[in-house]
Backbone as CSV, one residue per row, in Angstrom:
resi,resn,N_x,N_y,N_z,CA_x,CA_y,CA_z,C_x,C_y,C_z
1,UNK,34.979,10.225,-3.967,34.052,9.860,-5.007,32.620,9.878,-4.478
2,UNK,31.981,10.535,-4.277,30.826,10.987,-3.711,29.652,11.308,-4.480
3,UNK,28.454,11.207,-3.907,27.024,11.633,-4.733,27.178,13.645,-3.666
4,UNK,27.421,14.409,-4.856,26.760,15.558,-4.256,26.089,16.031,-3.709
5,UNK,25.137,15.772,-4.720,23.570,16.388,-4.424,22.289,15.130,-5.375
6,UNK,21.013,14.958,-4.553,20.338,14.185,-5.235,18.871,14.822,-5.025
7,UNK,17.989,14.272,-5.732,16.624,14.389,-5.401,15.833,13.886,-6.689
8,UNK,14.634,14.081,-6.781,13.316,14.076,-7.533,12.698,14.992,-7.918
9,UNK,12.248,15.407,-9.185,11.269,16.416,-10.023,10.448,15.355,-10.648
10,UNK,9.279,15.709,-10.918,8.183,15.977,-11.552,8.323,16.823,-12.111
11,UNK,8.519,16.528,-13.418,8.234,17.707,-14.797,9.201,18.815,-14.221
12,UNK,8.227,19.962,-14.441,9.782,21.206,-14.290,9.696,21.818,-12.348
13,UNK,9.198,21.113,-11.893,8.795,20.922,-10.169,9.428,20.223,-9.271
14,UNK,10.268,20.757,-8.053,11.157,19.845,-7.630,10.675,19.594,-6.412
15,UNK,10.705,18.289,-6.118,10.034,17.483,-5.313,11.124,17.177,-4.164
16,UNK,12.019,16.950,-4.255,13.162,16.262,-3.140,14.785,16.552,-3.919
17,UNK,14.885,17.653,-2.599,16.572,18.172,-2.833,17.165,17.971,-1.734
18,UNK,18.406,16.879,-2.022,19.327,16.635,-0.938,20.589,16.813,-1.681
19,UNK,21.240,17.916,-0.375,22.494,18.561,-0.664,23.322,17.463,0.342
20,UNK,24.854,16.470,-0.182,25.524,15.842,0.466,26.897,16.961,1.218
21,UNK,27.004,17.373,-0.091,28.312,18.579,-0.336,28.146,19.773,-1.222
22,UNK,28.194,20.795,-0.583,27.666,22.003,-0.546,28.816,22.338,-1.844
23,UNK,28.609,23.162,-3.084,29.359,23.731,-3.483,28.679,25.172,-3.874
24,UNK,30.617,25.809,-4.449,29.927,27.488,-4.703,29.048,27.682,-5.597
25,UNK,28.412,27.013,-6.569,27.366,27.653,-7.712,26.153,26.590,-7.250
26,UNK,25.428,27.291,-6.601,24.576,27.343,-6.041,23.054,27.381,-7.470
27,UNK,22.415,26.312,-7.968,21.700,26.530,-8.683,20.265,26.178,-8.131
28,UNK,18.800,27.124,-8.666,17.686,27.251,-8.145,17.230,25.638,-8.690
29,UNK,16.411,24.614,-7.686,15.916,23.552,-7.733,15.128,22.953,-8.608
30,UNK,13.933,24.404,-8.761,12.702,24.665,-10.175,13.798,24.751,-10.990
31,UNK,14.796,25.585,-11.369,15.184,25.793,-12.748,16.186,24.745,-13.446
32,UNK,16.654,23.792,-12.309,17.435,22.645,-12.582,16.523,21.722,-12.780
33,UNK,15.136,21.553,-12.713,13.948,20.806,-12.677,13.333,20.729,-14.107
34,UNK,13.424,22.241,-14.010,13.366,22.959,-15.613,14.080,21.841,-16.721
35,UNK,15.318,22.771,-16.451,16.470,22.163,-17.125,16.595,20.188,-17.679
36,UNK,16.014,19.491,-16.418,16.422,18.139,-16.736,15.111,17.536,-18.023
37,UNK,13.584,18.417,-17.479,12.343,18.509,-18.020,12.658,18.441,-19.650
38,UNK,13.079,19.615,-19.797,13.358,19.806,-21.690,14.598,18.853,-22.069
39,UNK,15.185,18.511,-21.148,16.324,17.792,-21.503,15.588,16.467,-21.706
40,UNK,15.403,16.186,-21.153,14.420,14.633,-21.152,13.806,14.597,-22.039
41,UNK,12.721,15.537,-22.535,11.961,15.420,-23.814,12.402,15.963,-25.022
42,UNK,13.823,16.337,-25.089,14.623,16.208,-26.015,15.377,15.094,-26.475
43,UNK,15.749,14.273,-25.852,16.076,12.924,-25.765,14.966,11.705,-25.988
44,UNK,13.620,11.905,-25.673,12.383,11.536,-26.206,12.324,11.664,-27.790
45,UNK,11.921,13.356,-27.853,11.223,13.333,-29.151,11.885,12.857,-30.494
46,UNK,13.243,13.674,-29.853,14.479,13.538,-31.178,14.879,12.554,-31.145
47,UNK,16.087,12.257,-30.070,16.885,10.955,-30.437,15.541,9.651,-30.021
48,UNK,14.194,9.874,-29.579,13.846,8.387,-29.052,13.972,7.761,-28.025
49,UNK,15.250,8.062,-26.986,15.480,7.650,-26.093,15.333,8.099,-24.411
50,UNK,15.681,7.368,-23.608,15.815,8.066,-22.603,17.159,9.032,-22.207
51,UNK,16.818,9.822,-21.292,18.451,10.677,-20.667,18.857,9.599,-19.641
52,UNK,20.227,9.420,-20.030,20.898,8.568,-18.846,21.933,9.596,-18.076
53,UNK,23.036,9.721,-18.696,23.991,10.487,-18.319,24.714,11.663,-18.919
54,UNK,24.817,12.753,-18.219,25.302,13.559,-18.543,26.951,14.211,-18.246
55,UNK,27.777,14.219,-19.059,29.168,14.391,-18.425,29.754,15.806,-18.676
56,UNK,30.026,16.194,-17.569,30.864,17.368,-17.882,32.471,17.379,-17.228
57,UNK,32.469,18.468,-16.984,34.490,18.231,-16.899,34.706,17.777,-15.336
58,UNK,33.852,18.452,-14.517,34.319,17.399,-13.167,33.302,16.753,-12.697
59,UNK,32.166,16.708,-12.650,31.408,15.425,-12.581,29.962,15.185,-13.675
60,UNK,29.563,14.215,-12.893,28.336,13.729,-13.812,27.082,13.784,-13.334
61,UNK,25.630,14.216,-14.295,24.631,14.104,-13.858,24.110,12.846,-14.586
62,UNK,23.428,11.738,-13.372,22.739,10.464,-13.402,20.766,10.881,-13.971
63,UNK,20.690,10.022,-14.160,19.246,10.688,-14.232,18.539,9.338,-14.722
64,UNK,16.928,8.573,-14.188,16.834,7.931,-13.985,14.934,8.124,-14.402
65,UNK,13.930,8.557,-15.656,13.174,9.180,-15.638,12.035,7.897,-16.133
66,UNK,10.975,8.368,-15.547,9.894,7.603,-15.675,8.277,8.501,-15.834
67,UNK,7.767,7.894,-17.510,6.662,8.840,-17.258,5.434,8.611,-16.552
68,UNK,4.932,9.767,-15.674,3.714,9.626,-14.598,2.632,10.490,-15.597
69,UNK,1.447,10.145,-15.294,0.228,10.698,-15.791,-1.201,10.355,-14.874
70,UNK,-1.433,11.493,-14.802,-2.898,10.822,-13.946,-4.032,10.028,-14.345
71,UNK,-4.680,9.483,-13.486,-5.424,7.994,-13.973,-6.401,8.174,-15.207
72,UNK,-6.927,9.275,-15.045,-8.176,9.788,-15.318,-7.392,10.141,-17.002
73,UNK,-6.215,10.535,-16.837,-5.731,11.633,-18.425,-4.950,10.607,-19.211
74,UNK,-5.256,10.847,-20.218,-4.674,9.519,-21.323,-3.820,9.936,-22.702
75,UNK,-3.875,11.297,-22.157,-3.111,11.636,-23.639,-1.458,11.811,-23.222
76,UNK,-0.956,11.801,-24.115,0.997,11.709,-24.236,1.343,13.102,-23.564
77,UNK,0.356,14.186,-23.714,0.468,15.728,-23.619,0.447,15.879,-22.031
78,UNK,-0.063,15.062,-21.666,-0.454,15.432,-20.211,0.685,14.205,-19.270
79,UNK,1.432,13.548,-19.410,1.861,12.660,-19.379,3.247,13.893,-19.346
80,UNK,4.117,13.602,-17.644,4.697,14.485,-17.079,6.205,13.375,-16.751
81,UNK,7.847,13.627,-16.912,8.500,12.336,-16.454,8.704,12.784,-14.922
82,UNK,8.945,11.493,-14.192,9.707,11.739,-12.671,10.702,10.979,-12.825
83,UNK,11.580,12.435,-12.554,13.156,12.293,-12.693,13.819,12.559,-11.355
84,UNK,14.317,11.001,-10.850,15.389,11.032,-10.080,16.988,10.819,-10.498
85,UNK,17.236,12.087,-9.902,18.459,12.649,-10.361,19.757,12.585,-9.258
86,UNK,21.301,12.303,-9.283,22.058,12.257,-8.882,23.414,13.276,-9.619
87,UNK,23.860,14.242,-8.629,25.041,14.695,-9.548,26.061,14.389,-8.902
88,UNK,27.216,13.596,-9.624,28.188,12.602,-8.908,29.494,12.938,-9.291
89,UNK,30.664,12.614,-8.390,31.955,12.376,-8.774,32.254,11.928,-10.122
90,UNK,33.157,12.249,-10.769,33.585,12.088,-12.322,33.689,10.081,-11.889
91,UNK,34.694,9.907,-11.050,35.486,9.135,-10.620,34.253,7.432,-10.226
92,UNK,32.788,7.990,-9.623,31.733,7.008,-8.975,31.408,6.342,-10.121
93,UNK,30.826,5.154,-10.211,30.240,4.282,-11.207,28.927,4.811,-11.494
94,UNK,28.816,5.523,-12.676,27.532,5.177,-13.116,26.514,4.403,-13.368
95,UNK,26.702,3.306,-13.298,25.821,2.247,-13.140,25.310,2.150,-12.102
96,UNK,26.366,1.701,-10.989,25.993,1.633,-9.513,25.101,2.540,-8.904
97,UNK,25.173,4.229,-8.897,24.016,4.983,-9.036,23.032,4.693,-9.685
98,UNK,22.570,4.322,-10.866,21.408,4.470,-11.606,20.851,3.768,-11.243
99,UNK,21.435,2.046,-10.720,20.608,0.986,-9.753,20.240,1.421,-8.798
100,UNK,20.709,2.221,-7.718,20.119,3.176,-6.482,18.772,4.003,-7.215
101,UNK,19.294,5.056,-7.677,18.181,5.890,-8.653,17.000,5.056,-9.311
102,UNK,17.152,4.046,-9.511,16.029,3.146,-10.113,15.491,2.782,-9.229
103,UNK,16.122,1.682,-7.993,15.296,1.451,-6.870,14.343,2.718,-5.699
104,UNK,15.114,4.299,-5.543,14.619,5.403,-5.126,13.355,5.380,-6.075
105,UNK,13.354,5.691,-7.762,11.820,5.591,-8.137,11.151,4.849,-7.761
106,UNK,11.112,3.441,-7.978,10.337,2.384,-7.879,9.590,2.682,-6.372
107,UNK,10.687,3.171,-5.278,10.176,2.776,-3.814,9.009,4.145,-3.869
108,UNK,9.528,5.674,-4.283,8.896,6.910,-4.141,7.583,6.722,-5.117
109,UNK,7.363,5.739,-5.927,5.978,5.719,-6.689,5.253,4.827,-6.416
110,UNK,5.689,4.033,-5.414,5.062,2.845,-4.620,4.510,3.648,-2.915
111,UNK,5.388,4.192,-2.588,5.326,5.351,-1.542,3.698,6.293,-1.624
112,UNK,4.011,6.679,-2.924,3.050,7.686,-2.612,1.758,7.227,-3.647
113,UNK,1.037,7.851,-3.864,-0.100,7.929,-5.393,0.715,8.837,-6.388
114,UNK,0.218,8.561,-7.528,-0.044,9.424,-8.410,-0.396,10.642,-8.270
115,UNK,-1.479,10.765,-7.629,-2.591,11.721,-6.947,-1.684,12.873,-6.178
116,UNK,-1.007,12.450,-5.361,-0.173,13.078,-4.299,0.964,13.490,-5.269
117,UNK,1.674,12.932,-5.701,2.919,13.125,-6.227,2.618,14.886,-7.360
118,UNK,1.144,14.266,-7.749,0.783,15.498,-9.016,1.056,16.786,-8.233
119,UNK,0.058,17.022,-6.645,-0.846,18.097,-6.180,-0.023,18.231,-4.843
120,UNK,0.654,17.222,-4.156,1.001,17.424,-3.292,2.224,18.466,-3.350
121,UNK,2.492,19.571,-2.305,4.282,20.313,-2.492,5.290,19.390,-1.662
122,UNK,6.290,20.634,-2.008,7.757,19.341,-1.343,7.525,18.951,0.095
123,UNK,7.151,20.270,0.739,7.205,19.222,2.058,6.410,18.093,2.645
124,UNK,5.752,17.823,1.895,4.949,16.642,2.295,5.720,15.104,1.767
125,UNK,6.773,15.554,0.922,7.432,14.516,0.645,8.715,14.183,1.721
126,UNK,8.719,14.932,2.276,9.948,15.640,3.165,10.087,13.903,3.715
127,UNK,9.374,13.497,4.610,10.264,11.841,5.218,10.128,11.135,4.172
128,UNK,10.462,11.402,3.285,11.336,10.363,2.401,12.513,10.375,2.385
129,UNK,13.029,11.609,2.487,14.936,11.741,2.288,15.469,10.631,3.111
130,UNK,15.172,10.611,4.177,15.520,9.595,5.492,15.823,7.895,4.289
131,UNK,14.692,7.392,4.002,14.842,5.974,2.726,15.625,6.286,1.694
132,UNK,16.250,7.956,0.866,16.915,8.132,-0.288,18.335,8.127,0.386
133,UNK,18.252,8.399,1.655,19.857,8.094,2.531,20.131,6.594,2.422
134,UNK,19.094,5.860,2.986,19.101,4.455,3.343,19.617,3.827,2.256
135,UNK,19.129,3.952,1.479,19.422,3.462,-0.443,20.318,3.909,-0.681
136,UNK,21.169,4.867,-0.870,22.174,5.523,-1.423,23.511,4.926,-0.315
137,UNK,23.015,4.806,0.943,24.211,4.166,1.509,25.411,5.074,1.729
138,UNK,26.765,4.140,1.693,27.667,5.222,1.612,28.321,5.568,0.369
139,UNK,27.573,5.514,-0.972,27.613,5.908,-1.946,27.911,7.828,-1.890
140,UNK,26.914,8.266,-1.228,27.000,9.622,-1.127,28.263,9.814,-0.046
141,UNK,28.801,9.587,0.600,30.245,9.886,1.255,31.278,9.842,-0.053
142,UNK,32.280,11.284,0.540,33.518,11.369,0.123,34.148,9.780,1.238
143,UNK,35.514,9.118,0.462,36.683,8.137,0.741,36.988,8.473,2.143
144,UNK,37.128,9.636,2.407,37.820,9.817,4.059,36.128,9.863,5.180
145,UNK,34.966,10.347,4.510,34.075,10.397,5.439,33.615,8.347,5.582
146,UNK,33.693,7.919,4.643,33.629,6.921,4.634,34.268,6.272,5.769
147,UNK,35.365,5.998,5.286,36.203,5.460,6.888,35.874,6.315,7.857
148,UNK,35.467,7.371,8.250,34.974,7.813,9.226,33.853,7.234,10.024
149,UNK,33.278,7.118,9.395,31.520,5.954,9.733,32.208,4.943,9.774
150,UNK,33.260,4.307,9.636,33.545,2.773,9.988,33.516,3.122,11.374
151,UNK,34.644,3.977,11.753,35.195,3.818,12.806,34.189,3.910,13.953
């Protein structure tokens, strides 16, 4: 029951990709960035709400979005979400992720500026993964790697 893969976008821009467990469909970071972007403000405009979870037949995407805008810009238009995202075991608690995913925002927008987060690229975000490990715990282990790290 494992976290796959996790990271952070800004709007349709991907900021932090961590691969736990490698699988064969291999999808581009921007276009899954893309993807969560319109998804999110489809769930905005129409239903009103936020994106929480997404289920498909063998696991789930978590998603955890908060809107950023720079200090200076005040309109709704310019006003971009940062979405930390988890794609998880069918089997893991969704909840239990989204409390990780909530605390990862809170710490990565306390972490950085606004400023940075807008203009800065990925690798400057790069030592953060090191704190999205720390937080995630052994949430992201498969059951057998788990007991492995006990031992």
């Amino acid at each position: 029951m494992p976290i796959y893969e996790t990271g952070i976008n800004l709007g349709n821009r991907n900021l932090i990709q961590i691969k736990y467990y490698s699988s064969p469909d291999q999808l581009d970071p921007n276009l899954r960035a893309g993807f969560l972007q319109a998804l999110d403000g489809f769930s905005h405009e129409v239903m009103g709400d936020d994106i929480a979870t997404i289920s498909l037949a063998s696991f789930k995407l978590v998603c955890v979005s908060i809107p950023l805008a720079l200090p200076e810009v005040s309109t709704p238009e310019d006003t971009l979400p940062l979405i930390s995202y988890a794609i998880i075991d069918k089997k893991l608690s969704v909840e239990t992720v989204k409390e990780q995913l909530d605390l990862v925002s809170r710490r990565f927008t306390n972490r950085y500026s606004i400023n940075d987060i807008f203009s800065k690229k990925p690798k400057y975000f790069s030592k953060f993964t090191s704190l999205f490990d720390e937080i995630l715990g052994d949430l992201k282990l498969k059951e057998e790697d788990r007991f492995r790290s006990i031992l």
